[in-house]
C-alpha positions in Angstrom: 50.1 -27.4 1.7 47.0 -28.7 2.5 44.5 -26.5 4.6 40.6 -26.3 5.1 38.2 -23.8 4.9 35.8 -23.2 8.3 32.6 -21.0 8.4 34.0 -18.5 10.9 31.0 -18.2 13.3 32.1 -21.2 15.5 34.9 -22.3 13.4 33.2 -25.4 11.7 34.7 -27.1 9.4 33.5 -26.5 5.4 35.8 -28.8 2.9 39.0 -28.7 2.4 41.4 -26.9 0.1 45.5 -26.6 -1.2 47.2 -23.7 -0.8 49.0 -22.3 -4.1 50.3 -18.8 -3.0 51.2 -17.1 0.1 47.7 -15.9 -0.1 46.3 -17.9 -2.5 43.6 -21.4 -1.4 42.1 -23.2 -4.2 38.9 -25.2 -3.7 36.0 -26.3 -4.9 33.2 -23.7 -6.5 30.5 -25.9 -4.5 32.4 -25.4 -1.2 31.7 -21.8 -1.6 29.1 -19.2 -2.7 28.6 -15.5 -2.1 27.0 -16.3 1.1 30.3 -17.3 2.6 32.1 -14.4 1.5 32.1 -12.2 4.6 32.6 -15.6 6.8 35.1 -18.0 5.6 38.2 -18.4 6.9 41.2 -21.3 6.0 43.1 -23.3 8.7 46.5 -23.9 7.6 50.0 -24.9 8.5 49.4 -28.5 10.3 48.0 -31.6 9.7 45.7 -31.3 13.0 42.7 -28.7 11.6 42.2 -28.1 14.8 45.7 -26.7 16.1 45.4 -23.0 14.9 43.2 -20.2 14.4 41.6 -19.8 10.6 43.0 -16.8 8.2 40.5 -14.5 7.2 39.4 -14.8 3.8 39.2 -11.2 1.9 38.4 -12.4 -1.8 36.5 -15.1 -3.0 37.0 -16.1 -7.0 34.3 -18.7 -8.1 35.6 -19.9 -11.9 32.9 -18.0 -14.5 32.0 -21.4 -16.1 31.1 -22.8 -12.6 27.9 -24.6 -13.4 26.1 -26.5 -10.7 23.8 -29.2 -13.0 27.3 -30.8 -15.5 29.6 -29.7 -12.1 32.2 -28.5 -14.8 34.7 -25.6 -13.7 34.4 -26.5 -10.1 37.4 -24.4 -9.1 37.3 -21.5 -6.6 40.1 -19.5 -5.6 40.7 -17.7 -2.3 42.3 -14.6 -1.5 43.7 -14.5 2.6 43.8 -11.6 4.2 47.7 -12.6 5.8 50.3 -14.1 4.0 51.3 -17.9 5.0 55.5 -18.2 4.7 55.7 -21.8 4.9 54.5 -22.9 1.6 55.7 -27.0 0.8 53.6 -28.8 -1.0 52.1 -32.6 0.2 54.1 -35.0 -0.4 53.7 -38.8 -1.5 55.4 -41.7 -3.2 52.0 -42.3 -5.2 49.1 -40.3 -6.4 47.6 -39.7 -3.5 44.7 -38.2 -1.8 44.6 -35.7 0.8 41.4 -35.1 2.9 39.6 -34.9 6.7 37.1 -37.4 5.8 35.1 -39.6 8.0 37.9 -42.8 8.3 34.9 -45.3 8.3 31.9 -45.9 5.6 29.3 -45.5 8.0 30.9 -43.0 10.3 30.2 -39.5 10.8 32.3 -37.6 12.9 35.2 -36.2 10.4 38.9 -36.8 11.2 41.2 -34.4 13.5 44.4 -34.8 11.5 45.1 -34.9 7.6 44.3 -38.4 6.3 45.7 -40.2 3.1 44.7 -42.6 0.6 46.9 -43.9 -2.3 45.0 -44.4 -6.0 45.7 -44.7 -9.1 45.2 -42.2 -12.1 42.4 -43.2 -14.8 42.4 -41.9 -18.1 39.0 -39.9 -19.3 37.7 -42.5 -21.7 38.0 -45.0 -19.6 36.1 -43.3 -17.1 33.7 -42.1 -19.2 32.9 -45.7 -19.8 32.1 -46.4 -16.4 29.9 -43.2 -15.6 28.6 -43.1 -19.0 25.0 -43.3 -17.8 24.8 -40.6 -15.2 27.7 -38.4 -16.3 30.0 -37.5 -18.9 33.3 -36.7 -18.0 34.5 -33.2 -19.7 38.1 -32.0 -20.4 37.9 -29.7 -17.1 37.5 -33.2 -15.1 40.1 -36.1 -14.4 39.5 -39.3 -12.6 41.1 -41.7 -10.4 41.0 -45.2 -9.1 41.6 -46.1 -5.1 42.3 -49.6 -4.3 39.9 -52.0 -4.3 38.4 -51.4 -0.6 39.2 -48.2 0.0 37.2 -44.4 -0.9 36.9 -41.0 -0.1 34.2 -40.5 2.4 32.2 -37.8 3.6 34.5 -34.8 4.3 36.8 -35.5 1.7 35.5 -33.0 -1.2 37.7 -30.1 -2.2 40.7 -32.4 -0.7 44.2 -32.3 -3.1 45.1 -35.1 -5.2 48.9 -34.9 -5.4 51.4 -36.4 -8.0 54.3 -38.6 -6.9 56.2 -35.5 -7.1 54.3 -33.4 -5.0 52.4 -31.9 -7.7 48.7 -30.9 -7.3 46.6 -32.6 -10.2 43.5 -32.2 -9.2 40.9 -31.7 -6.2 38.3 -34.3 -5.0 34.6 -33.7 -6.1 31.6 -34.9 -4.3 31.2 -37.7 -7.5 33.3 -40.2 -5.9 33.4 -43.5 -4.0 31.4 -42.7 -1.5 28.5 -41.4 -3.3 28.8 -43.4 -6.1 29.7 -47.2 -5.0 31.7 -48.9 -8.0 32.4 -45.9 -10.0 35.7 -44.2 -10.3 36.4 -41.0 -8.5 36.0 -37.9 -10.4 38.0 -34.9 -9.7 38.4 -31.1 -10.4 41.5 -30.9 -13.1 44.0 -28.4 -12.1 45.8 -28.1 -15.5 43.1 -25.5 -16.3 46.1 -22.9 -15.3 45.4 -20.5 -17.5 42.4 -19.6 -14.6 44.3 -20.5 -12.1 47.6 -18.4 -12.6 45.6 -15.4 -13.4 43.7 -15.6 -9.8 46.9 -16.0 -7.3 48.3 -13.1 -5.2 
């Protein structure tokens, strides 16, 4: 289920993030940091962030190996306060994108419902060709490849990126499209479970 995390003092919106548990978010480490601890909440349950009230957040997990120069481990889990029910996960013929981005290069204001983008998987040496002068793409990343034309924008980061069978695969990063014209997306790879698992309630 997709959801998105809100600084509570005005409810404005953070990044986005999946839920995994009835009281379990994942998102990304730099969507978070102890400062946000005591006022984080996550909207969930619709695909208009603005419908319902946020969940309070009790526990925040950043991943140990979190480390803001490489942007390796960039996983943070979420504990909520309340337990959410009506767990389903995204769903979408492709591999697909999930975020509450901008809809427009140059635009700014971020969207009021859940947008999509279809893309296509790319495999880690081929991406590490492509970025191999700014970054090198570790075994705790994974890329992908939207159409030619289409990106992630701004407001996008920590969004899902969901297999054709509704799988989460892996979260959006800020290294993508829009930030880096011409270059492949690079995302947060979920199959680091052994973390993952070990952090849901």
């Amino acid at each position: 289920m997709a959801a998105s995390a809100k600084a509570l003092l005005g409810y404005n919106y953070k990044c986005a993030a999946t839920l995994i548990g009835p009281k379990t978010v994942i998102t990304t480490a730099e969507c978070v940091d102890e400062s946000y601890a005591s006022s984080l909440g996550v909207h969930e349950g619709s695909l208009d962030r603005t419908s319902n009230q946020p969940l309070s957040v009790s526990k925040i997990i950043i991943h140990p190996s979190w480390n803001t120069n490489s942007r390796g481990h960039n996983f943070a889990i979420l504990h909520l306060y309340e337990e959410v029910t009506d767990i389903s996960p995204a769903t979408g013929d492709k591999l697909t994108l999930y975020g509450w981005g901008t809809t427009s290069e140059t635009g700014s204001a971020l969207s009021k419902t859940l947008q999509q983008l279809s893309t296509s998987a790319l495999d880690q040496l081929a991406c590490n060709e492509q970025w191999k002068s700014t970054n090198t793409i570790t075994s705790d990343k994974t890329c992908d490849q939207p159409a030619d034309g289409t990106m992630a924008c701004k407001g996008d980061t920590e969004g899902a990126v969901v297999t054709e069978d509704g799988k989460l695969a892996a979260m959006m990063t800020n290294e993508n499209g829009r930030n880096n014209p011409g270059l492949p997306d690079v995302d947060a790879d979920v199959t680091e479970m052994y973390w993952i698992k070990g952090n849901i309630v």
